[in-house]
C-alpha positions in Angstrom: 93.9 104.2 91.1 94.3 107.7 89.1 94.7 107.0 85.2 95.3 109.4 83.1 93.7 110.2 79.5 96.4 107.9 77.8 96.0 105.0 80.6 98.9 105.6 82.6 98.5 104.9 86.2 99.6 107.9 88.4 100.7 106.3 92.2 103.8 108.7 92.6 104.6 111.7 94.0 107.3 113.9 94.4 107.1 116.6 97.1 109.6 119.1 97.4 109.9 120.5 101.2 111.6 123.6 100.5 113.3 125.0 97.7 116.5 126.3 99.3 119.4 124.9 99.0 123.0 124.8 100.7 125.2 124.3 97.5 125.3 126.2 94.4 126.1 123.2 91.7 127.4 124.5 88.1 124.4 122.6 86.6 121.7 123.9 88.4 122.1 127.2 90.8 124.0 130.3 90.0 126.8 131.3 92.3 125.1 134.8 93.2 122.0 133.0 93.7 120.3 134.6 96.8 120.1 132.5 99.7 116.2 131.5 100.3 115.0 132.2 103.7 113.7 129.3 104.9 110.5 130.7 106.1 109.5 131.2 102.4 106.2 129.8 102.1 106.0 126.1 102.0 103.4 123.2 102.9 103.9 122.6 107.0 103.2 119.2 108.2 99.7 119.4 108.5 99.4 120.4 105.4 101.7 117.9 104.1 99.5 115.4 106.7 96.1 115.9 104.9 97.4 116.5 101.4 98.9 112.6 101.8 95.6 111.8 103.4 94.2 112.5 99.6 96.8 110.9 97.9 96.7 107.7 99.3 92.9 107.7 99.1 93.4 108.4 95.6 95.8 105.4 94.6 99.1 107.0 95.5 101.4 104.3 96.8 104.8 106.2 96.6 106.5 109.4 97.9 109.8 111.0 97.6 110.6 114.1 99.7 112.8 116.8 97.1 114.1 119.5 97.5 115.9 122.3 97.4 117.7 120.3 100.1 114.9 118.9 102.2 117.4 118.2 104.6 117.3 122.0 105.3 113.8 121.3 106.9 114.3 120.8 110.6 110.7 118.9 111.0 112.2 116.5 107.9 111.7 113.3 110.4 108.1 114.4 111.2 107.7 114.7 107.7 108.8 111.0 106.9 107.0 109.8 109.8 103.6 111.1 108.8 103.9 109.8 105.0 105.4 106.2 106.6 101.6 106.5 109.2 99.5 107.2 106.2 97.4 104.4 105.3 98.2 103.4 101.6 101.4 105.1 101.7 103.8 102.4 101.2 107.1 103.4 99.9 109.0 106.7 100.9 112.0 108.1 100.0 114.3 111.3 100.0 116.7 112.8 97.8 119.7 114.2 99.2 122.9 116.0 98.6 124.2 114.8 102.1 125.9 117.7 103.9 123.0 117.6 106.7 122.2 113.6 106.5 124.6 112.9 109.4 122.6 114.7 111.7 119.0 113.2 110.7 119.9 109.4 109.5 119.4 107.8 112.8 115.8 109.8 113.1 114.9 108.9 109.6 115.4 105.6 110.4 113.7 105.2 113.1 110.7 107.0 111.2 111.2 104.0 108.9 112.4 105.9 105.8 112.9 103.2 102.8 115.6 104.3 101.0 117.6 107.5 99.8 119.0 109.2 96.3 122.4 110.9 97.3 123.5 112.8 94.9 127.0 112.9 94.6 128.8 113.9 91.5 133.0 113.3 92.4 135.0 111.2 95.0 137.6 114.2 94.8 137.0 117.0 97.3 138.9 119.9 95.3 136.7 118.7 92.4 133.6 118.5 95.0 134.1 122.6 95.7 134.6 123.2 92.2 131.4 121.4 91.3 128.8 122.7 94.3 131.4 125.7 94.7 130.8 124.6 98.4 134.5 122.9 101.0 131.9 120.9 101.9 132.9 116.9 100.2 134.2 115.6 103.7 131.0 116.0 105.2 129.2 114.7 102.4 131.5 111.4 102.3 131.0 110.8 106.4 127.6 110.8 105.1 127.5 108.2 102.3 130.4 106.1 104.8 127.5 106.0 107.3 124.9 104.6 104.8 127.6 101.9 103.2 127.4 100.6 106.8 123.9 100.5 107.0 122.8 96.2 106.2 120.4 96.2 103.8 119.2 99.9 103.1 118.0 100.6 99.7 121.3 103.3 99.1 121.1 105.0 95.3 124.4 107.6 94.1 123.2 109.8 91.2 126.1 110.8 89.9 125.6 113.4 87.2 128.3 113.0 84.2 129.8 116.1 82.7 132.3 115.6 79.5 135.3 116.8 80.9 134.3 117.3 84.4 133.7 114.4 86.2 133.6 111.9 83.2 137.0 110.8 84.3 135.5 108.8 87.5 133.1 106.9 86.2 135.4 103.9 87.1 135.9 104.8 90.5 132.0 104.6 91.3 131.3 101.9 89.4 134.0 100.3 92.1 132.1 101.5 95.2 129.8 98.2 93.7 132.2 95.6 94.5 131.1 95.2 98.1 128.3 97.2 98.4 124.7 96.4 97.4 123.7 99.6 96.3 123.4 101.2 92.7 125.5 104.2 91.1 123.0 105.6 88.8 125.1 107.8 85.9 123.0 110.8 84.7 122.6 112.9 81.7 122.0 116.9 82.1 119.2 118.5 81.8 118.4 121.9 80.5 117.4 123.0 84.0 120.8 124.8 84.6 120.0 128.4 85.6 121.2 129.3 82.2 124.8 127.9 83.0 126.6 124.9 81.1 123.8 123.8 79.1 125.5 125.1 75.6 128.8 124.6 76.9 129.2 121.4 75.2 129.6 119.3 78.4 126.7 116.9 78.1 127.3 113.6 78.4 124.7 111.3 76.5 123.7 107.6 77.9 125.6 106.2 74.6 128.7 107.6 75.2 128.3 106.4 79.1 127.6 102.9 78.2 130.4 102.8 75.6 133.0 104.4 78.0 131.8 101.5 81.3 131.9 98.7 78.9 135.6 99.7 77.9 136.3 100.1 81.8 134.7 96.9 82.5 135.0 94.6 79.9 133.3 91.7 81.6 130.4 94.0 82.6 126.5 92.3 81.7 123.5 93.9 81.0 120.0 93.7 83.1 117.1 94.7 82.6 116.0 97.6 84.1 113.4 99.1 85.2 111.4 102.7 85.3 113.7 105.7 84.1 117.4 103.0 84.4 116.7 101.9 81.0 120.0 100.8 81.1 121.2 98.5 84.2 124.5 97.0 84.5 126.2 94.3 86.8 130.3 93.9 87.0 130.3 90.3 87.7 131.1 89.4 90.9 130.6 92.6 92.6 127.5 93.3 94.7 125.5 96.4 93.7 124.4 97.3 90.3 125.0 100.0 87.7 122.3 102.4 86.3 122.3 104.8 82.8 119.4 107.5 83.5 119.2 109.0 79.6 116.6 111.7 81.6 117.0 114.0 78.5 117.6 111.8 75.6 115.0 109.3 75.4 111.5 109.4 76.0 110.5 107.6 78.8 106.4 109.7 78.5 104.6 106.4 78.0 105.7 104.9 81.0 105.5 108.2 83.3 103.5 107.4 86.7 104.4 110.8 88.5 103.0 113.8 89.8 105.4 117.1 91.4 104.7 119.1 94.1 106.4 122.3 94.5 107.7 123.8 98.0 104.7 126.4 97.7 102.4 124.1 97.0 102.0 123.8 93.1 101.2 120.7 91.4 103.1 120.1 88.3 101.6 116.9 85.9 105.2 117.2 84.1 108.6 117.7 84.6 108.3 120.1 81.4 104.8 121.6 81.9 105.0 125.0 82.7 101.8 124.8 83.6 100.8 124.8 87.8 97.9 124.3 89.7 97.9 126.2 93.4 96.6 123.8 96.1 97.9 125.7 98.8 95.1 127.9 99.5 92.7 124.6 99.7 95.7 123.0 102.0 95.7 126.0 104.1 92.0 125.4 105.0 92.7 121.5 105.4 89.2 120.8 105.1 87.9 120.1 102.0 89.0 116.3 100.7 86.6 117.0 97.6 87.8 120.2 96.0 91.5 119.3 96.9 90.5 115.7 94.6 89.2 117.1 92.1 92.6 119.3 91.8 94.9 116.8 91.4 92.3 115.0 89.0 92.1 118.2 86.7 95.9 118.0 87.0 96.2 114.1 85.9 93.9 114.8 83.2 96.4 117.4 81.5 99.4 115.2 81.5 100.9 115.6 78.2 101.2 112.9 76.0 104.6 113.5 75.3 106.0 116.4 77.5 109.3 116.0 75.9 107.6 118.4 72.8 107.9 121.8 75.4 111.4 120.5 77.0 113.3 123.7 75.4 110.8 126.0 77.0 111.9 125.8 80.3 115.6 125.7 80.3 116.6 128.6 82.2 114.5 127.0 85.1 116.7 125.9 88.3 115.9 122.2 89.0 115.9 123.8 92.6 112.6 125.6 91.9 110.4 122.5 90.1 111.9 120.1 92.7 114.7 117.7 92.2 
């Protein structure tokens, strides 16, 4: 088990794949945004294959494949296959915007992937091209129809809430519940925007979320949640459960277990340290266990405290680039 200097175990991992993406959402890549070849340099498999090696020697028990859209990675099945093979791995994920899950979910199933995030911010498709500035919502709902079918797959929505945007539907996801055992997770924005909406006045804070589902759903009980879903719901009689992720307004530093990997291999101790530790040229020798361990060690050890303290200092950062 890796501890850090204020006793917080560290067994998680995000790993972004790549950092490109195929949609250009309002609250996180600008429209002129270049498109990023996708033979920018990024971890391979067998890098991938002996960095998770270390990891799970070194108390590491979950992984979630980011992006970018990690979808956009061809070798994305491999990739879930050799985390799912890794002795000590044993819980992985993947975030997606489904426009590409179609084509993979039957191979990512059969690699044994545990569960997926979809992100998915409106059930309206003119509001969907608005949003990603991407015609792309019918694709992305043959997608999430294909994982409502699927019996008893761990299926998360995150559904990111903008006041006068999207605000409108929270009603209409909370519904997808009734007969589905899956949870809609409602999220506040972060200040990783591309310098977009951030100021605009168009955050949406978990208060206001929780005030405006309880006056939807009158009947509605709290649970108690866990990890970043401080706030878990459960409309009676309906299936699935309801989640408020407050990821900029409160604090959840003392219970933080994570570590980031970037698409180019930098290792980030915190979603708002600007400060990154290269292990790609130690990956691209693949040999050394010992200097690659005593990397991610130098990296647990500088956790912050409270990261929340820096949070301004990287707001014109795309969420794209740190990995989502």
């Amino acid at each position: 088990m890796m501890t850090d200097r204020y006793g917080r175990i560290v067994d998680y991992v995000r790993i972004a794949v790549t950092s490109a993406c195929n949609l250009r959402c309002t609250y996180c890549m600008r429209e002129d945004a270049p498109e990023e070849p996708l033979s920018t340099t990024r971890l391979d498999a067998g890098q991938l294959r002996f960095l998770l090696e270390v990891l799970a020697d070194m108390g590491v028990r979950k992984i979630r494949f980011t992006g970018g859209e990690p979808l956009l990675r061809n070798d994305i099945v491999e990739l879930v296959r050799i985390a799912k093979e890794t002795p000590g791995i044993g819980d992985v994920k993947l975030t997606t915007n489904g426009v590409l899950l179609e084509k993979h979910l039957g191979g990512l199933m059969a690699a044994g992937l545990d569960g997926i995030n979809l992100s998915l911010d409106t059930l309206d498709p003119v509001r969907y091209a608005a949003i990603a500035r991407r015609g792309v919502y019918h694709r992305v709902r043959s997608s999430l129809d294909a994982l409502l079918a699927l019996p008893a797959f761990r299926l998360k929505i995150n559904t990111l809430l903008l006041r006068g945007v999207n605000d409108d539907e929270i009603g209409e996801f909370a519904e997808l519940t009734r007969n589905h055992d899956i949870t809609i997770r409602f999220m506040e924005l972060q200040p990783f925007d591309d310098r977009q909406i951030w100021r605009t006045g168009r955050f949406m804070g978990a208060e206001m979320i929780s005030e405006r589902l309880r006056a939807t759903f009158p009947s509605i009980r709290e649970l108690t949640g866990a990890g970043t879903e401080h706030y878990s719901f459960r409309i009676p009689g309906y299936r699935g459960s309801i989640a408020i992720i407050p990821a900029y307004s409160r604090n959840f530093c003392n219970r933080c277990s994570r570590l980031r990997i970037t698409a180019d291999g930098k290792l980030i101790s915190c979603l708002y340290n600007q400060e990154r530790i290269d292990l790609l040229p130690i990956l691209q020798k693949g040999k050394d266990k010992t200097e690659l361990r005593n990397m991610i060690l130098a990296a647990v050890s500088t956790k912050p405290e409270n990261g929340l303290k820096s949070r301004e200092g990287n707001a014109e950062t795309s969420m794209s680039r740190i990995g989502g």
